[in-house]
Every structure is written in structure tokens, then in C-alpha cells.
SEMARRO-845874 format. One record per atom (N, C-alpha, C): z, x, y; residue in one letter; residue number from 1; atom name. Coordinates in steps of 0.1 Angstrom, whole numbers, plus 5000, padded with zeros to 4 digits. Each point is the difference from the previous one (the first is absolute). Last residue first. Example, Ala and Ser with C-alpha at 12.3 -4.5 7.8 and 13.67 -1.06 7.14 Angstrom:
      z      x      y   rest    nr   atom
   5071   5128   4978      S     2      N
   5000   5009   5011      S     2     CA
   5008   4992   5011      S     2      C
   4999   5003   4943      A     1      N
   5000   4991   5012      A     1     CA
   5000   5009   5012      A     1      C
This chain:
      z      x      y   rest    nr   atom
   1598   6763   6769      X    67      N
   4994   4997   5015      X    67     CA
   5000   4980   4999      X    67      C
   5013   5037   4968      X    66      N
   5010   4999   5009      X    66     CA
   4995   4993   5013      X    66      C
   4975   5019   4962      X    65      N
   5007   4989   4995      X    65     CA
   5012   4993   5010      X    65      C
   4966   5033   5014      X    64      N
   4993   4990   4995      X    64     CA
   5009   4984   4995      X    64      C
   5016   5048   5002      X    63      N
   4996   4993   5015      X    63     CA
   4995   4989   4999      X    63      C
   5002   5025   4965      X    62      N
   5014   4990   4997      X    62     CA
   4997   4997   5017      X    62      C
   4966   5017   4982      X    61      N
   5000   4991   4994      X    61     CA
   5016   4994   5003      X    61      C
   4985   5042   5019      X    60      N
   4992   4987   5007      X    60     CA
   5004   4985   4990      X    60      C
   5017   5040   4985      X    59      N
   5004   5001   5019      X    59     CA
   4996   4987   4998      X    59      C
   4982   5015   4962      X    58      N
   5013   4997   4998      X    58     CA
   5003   4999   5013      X    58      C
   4963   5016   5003      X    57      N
   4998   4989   4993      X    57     CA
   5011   4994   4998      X    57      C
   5001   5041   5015      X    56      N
   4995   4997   5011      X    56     CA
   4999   4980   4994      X    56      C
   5008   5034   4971      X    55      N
   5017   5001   5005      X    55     CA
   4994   4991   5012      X    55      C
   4966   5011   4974      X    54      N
   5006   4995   4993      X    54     CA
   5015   4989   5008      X    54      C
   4969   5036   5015      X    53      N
   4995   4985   4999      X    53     CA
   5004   4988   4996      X    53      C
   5019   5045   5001      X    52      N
   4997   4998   5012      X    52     CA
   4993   4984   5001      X    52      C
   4995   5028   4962      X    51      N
   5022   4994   5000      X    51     CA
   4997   4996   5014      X    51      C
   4957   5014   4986      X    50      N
   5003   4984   4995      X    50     CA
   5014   4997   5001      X    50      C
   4992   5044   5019      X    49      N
   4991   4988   5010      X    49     CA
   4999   4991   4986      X    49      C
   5023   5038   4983      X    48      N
   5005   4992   5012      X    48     CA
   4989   4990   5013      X    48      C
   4989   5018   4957      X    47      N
   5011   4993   4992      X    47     CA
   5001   4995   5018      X    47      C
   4963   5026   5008      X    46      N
   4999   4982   4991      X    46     CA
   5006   4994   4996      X    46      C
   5010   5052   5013      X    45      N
   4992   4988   5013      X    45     CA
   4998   4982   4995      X    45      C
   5008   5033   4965      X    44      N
   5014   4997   5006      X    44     CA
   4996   4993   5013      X    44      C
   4965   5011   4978      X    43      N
   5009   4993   4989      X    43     CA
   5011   4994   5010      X    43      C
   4971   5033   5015      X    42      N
   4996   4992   5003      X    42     CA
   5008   4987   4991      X    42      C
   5010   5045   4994      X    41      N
   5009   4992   5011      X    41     CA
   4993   4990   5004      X    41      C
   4985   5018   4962      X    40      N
   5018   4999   4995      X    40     CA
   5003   4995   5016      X    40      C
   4959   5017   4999      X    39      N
   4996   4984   4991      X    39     CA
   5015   5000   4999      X    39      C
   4999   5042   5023      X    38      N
   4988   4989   5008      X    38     CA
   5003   4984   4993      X    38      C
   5009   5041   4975      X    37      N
   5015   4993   5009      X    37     CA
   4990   4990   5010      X    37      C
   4973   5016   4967      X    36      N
   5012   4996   4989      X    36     CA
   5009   4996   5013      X    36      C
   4969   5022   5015      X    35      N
   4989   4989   4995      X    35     CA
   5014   4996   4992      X    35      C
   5006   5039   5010      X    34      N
   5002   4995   5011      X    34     CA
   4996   4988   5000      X    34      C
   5000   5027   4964      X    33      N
   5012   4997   5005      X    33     CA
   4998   4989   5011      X    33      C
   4960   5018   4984      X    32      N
   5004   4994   4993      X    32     CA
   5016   4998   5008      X    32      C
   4981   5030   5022      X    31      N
   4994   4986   5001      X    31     CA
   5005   4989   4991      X    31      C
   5013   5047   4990      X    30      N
   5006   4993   5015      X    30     CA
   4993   4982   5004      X    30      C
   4979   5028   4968      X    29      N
   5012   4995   4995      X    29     CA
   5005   4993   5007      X    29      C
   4964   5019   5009      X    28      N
   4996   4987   4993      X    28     CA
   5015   4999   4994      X    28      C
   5000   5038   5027      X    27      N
   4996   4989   5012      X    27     CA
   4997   4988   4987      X    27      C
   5005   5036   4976      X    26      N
   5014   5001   5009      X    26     CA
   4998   4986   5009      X    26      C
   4965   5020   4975      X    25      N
   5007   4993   4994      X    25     CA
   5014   4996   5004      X    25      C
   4962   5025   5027      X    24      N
   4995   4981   4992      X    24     CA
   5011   4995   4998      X    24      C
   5016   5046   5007      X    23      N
   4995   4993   5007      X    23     CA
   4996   4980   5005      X    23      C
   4992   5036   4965      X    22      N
   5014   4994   5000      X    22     CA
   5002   4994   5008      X    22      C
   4958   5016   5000      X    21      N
   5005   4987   4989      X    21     CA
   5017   5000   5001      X    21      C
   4982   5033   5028      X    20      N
   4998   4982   5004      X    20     CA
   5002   4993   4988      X    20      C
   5003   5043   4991      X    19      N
   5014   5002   5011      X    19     CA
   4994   4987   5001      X    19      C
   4976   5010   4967      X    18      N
   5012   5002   4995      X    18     CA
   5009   4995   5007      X    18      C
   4958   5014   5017      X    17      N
   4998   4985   5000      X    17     CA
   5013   5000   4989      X    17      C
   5001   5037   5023      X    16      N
   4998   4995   5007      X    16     CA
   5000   4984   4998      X    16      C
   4997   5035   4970      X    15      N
   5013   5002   5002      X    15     CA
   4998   4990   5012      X    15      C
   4961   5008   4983      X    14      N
   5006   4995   4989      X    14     CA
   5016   4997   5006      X    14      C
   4973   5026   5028      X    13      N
   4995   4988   4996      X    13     CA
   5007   4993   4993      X    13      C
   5029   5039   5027      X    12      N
   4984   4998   4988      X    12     CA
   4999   4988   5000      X    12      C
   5021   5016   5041      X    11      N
   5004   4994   4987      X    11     CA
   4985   5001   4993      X    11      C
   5030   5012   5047      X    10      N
   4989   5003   4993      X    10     CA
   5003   4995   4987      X    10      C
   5020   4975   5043      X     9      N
   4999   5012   4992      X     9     CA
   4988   4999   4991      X     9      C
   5022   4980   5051      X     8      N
   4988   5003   4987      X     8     CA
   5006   5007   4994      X     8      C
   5022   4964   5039      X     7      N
   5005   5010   4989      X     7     CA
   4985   5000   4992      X     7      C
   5012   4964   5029      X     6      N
   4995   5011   5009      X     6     CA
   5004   5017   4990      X     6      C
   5015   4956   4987      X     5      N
   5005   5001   5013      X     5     CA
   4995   5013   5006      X     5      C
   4983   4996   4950      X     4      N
   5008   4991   5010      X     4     CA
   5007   5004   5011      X     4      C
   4968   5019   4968      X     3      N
   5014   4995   4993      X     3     CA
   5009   4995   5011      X     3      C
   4944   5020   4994      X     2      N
   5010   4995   5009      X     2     CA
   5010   4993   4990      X     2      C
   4968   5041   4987      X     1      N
   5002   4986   4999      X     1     CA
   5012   4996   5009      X     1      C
């Protein structure tokens, strides 16, 4: 069975789908994490483009009041 970057070993059946389920379970964790920082910086991307709209709004309104 191939174990990566060009690496076989011999493995019984049973020991083989033992070695991919963990495997499965290691990559559906990582995913999970990764799915957790992805939505935490899409957060932070949206705090700062409405402080950006915000701070853009406040510019223009006292330009506005000065003209």
C-alpha cells in the first residue's frame, strides 16, 4: 500500500483500512478546524470593510458639511 511520497508497505487488509480510517479521521478533523478559521476571518474581513465604510461615511459627511 502506498503511504505517501512514493513510500509502500506491506500491510494486511484489516491493518491497511485501520491505517485510512485514521487517515479519514485526521483530514475530517483538520477540515473541521479549518472551516472554523476560514468563517472567524471572513468575520474579521466584514468588521473591517463596514469600519472602512463606515470611517468613509463619516469623511464624506463632514466634507459635505464644509462645503
Amino acid at each position: 500500500m502506498d503511504v505517501g511520497t512514493g513510500y509502500y508497505v506491506e500491510k494486511s487488509v484489516a491493518d491497511a483500512e485501520n491505517f485510512y480510517a485514521g487517515k479519514v479521521k485526521t483530514l475530517t478533523e483538520n477540515l473541521g478546524e479549518l472551516e472554523k478559521i476560514i468563517a472567524q476571518k471572513s468575520q474579521n474581513v466584514q468588521i473591517i470593510e463596514n469600519g472602512r465604510l463606515f470611517t468613509r461615511a463619516v469623511i464624506d459627511g463632514r466634507m459635505g458639511e464644509g462645503c
